[in-house]
N, C-alpha and C positions, 0 to 999 in steps of 0.2 A: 266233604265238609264245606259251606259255605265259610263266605268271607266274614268273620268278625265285625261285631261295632262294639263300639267302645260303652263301658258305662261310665255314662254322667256321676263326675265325681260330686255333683251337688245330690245326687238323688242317695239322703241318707236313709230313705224308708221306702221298701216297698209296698205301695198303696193299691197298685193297681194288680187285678185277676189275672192278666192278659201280659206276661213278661216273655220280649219276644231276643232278647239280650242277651249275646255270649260275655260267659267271661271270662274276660282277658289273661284273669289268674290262673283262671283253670287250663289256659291250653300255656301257659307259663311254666307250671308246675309241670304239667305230661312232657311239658318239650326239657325241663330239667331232669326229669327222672329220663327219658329217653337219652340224654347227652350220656349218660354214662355205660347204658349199650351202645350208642355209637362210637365209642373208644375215649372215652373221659380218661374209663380207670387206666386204658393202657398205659393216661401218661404217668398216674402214679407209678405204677410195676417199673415202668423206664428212668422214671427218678429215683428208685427204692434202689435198683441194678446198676448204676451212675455213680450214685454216691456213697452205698455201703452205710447208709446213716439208718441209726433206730428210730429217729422220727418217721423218715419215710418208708422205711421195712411196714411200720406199725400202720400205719394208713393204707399200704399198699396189702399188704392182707385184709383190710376192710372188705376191701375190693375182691375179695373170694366166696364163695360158700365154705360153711363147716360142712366135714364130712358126714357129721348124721345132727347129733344136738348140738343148740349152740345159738347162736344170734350174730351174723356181722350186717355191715350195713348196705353190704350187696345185698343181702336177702330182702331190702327192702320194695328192691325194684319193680320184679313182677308183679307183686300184691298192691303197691301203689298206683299202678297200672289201671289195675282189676278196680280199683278204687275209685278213682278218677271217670274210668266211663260212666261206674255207679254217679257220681256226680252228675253227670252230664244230661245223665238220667231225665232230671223232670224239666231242663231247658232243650230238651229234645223230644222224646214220648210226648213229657206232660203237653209242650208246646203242639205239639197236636192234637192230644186230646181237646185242648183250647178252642181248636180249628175247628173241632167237629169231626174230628176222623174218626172213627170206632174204635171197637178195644178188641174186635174181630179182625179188624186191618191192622192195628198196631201187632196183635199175637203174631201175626204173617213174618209181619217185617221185623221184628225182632228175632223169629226162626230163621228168617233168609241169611240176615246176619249171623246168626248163628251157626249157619253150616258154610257161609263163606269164611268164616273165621278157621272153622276146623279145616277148609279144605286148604286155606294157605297154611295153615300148621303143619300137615303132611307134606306142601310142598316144602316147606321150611327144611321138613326134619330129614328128606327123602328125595329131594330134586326131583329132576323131569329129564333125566340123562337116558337113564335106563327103566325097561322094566325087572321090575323085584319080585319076588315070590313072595305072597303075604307073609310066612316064617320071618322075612328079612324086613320088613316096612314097621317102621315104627309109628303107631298110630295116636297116641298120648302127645300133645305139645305145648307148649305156652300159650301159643293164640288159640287152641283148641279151648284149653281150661276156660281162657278167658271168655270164648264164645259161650260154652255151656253155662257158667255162672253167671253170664251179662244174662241167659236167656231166662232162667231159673229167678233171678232177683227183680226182672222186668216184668215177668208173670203175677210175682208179686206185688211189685209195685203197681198194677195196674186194675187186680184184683182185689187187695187188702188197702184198708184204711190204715194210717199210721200209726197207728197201734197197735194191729196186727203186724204192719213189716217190724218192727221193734220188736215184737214178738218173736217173728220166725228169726231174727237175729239169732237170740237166745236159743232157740229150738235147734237148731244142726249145729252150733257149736258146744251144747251142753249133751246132746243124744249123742254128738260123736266121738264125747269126751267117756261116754258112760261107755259107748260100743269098743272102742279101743282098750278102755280100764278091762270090761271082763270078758272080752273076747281073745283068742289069737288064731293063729294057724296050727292045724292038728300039729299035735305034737310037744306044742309050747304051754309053758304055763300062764294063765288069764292075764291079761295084761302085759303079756312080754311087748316093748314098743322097740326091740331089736330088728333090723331089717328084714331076715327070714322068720320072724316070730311075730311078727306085729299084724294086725286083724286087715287092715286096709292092704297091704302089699299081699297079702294070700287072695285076695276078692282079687286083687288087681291079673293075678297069675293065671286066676282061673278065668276071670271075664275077658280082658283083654287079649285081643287077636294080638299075630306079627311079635314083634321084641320090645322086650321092656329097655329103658334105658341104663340099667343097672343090671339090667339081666335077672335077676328076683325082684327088681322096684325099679319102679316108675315114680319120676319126682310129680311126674302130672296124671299122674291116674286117674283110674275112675272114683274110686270110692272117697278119695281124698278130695273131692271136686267138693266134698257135699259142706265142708267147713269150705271152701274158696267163695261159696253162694252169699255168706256172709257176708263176706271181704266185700261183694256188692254193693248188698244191700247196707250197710255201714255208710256208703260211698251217697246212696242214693238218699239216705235219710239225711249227709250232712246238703246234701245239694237241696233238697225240700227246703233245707233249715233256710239259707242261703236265698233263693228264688222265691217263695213266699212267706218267712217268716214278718213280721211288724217290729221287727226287733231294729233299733239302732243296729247297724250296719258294723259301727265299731263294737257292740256289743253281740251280734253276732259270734264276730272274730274270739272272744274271748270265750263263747260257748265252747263254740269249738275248740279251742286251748285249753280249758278245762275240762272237756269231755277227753280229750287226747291226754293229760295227767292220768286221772281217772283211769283209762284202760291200760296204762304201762304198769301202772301199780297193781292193776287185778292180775295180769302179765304174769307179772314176778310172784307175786304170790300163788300165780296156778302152775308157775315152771317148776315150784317144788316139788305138783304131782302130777303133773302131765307138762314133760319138757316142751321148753319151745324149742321146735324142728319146722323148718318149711319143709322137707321131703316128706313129712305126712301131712305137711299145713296144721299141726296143732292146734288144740282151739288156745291154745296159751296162744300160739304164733300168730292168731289170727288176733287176739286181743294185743301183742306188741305191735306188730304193721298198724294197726289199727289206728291206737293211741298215736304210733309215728306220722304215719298217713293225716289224722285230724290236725299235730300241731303244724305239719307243714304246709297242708292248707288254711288253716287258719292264718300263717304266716306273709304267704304270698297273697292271699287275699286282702288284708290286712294292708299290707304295702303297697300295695298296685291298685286294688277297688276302694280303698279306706281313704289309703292319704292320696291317691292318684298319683306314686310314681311309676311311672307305666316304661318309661323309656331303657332301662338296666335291662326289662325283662325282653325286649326286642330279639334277640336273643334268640331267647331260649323259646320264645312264642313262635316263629319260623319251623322249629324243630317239632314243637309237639302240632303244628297243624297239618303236618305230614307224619307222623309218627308210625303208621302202619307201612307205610311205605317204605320209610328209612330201615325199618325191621327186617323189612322182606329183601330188601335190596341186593343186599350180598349174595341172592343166586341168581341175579342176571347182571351185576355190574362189578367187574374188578377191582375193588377199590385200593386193594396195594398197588395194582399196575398205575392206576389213573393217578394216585398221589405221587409215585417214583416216574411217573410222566413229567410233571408240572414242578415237583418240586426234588427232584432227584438230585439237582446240582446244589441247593442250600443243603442237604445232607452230605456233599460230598466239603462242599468248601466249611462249613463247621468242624467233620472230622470225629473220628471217635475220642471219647465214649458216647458225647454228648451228643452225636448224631441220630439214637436212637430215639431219643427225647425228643427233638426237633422232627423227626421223622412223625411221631406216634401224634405228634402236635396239629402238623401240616395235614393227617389221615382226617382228623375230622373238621377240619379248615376244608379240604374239598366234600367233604359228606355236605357240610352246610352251606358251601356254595351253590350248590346244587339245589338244596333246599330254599335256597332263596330268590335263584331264579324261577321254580315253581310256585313261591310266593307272591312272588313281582305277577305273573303271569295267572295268577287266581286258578292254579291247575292243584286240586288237592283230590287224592287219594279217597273217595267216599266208598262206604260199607256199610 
């Protein structure tokens, strides 16, 4: 990823074809949603275990998945993920289509990313210690989803006018709402959306090589990919909105805030017939991240591209310009040893209980030292 420039907090309109400008909110946002894989939530769990308080018990279960329905706000993470590169979408792609690059060379390099994505998914899920017997590799992963649906909503995006990606929105979260409703796994009755009954985790058993992660379901399946494609293209229609709409800048912000109302309410009214669940990605779940996704980009955009406070988000922009890296990290860098390196002795001179707190603190104090010396030094992670 190249180095960022800033936008001109005067430029309330964009005028011009030719938008060659990161923004700042958008790797703001990715490096907030990243802070809490890199050990955010630990430190709630370490304050919920500390102090035996129901404020914090309650928060720090935020910090979990439900085991099957449900909605916490961990669940938010991945899919705003998935969301955010769909943003990035037309300040990226589009910006070379600008250039004149083809949409034969853009399909390329949007594939290439796409199976470098999957191939660190596998290292993720499966290291490079030993060899496995395919029975034993899990081949389903987060960067994997992410890759196939970056590649599936890019295809799109480059293929269809915007009316058609709004389109295919609607199209794999409504087909998969109807495939789900009257399908299931022999045996079950239509519509069973139970683990071993449910239409997506039986495709998944039978397509999917190696081990599922559930052992009957995979939270990143295949079949379940096909609503995640969405979750893209969502991402990519608000970044369009964003990079060439003529709308007031501040008015933007508010599309988006009310296009994120709008989808939490359709949400709720489709979780009464099609639960939201991220382990099948629901098209409910994909209309709640969704909704969620729009108000908190609208949010940080809003604050940081709107009024121009840019300096809070310092931050958290460090974090998401290496974001894939920091992900990957943990199977070649110790980061319990390296933190109990450096800061072993304020854990000792604090003292329990409260040393665990201070510990889980200091863990991502050196994740983003690190991260900022790859800052400082213009060395980012590109894919």
């Amino acid at each position: 990823m190249a180095n960022p420039t800033d936008i001109p907090a005067s430029s309330d309109v964009n005028t011009s074809p030719f938008t060659y400008e990161r923004l700042y909110s958008l790797d703001a946002l990715r490096g907030f949603d990243m802070f809490w894989i890199i050990g955010g939530e630990e430190i709630f769990h370490t304050l919920a275990k500390v102090t035996g308080s129901p404020f914090w018990k309650s928060l720090s279960v935020q910090f979990t998945h439900p085991d099957w329905n449900g909605f916490h706000a961990y669940d938010l993470i991945f899919p705003l993920f998935l969301f955010l590169a769909g943003v990035a979408t037309p300040y990226s792609v589009g910006r070379e289509l600008e250039k004149g690059a083809t949409k034969g060379q853009l399909v390329w390099r949007v594939v290439k990313r796409a199976i470098i994505l999957i191939l660190l998914g596998l290292l993720v899920n499966n290291s490079l210690k030993e060899l496995k017997p395919i029975s034993e590799i899990r081949f389903a992963s987060v960067l994997g989803r992410i890759g196939v649906a970056y590649m599936f909503a890019n295809f799109i995006y480059l293929f269809a006018n915007r009316k058609w990606q709004f389109a295919w929105f609607w199209i794999f979260i409504i087909g998969y709402w109807i495939i789900l409703k009257f399908a299931s796994a022999p045996g079950f009755a239509p519509g069973d959306l139970t683990m071993q009954g449910n239409f997506a985790s039986y495709v998944d058993r039978l397509l999917l090589p190696g081990r599922l992660y559930l052992k009957i379901h995979d939270p990143e399946g295949l079949f379940s990919t096909i609503p995640a494609i969405s979750t893209g293209l969502l991402g990519i229609l608000a970044g369009s909105l964003l990079k060439t709409g003529h709308q007031h800048k501040g008015r933007k912000a508010f599309i988006l805030a009310a296009a994120g109302v709008i989808f939490i309410v359709i949400a709720q009214i489709w979780n009464l017939d099609f639960p939201i669940n991220k382990n099948l990605w629901t098209s409910s779940f994909v209309m709640q991240v969704g909704g969620l996704s729009l108000l908190l980009l609208a949010l940080f955009y809003y604050i940081i591209d709107v009024l121009g406070y840019k300096s809070w988000a310092f931050y958290f922009k460090v974090i998401g310009m290496n974001s894939i890296l920091i992900y990957i990290s943990s199977k070649f860098i110790n980061w319990n040893y390296a933190t109990a390196g450096f800061f072993g002795w304020l854990g000792q001179l604090v003292g329990g209980p409260w040393d665990i707190v201070v510990m889980a603190i200091c863990f991502v104090m050196v994740k983003w030292a690190m991260l900022y010396f790859l800052y400082r030094k213009k060395a980012f992670l590109k894919i």
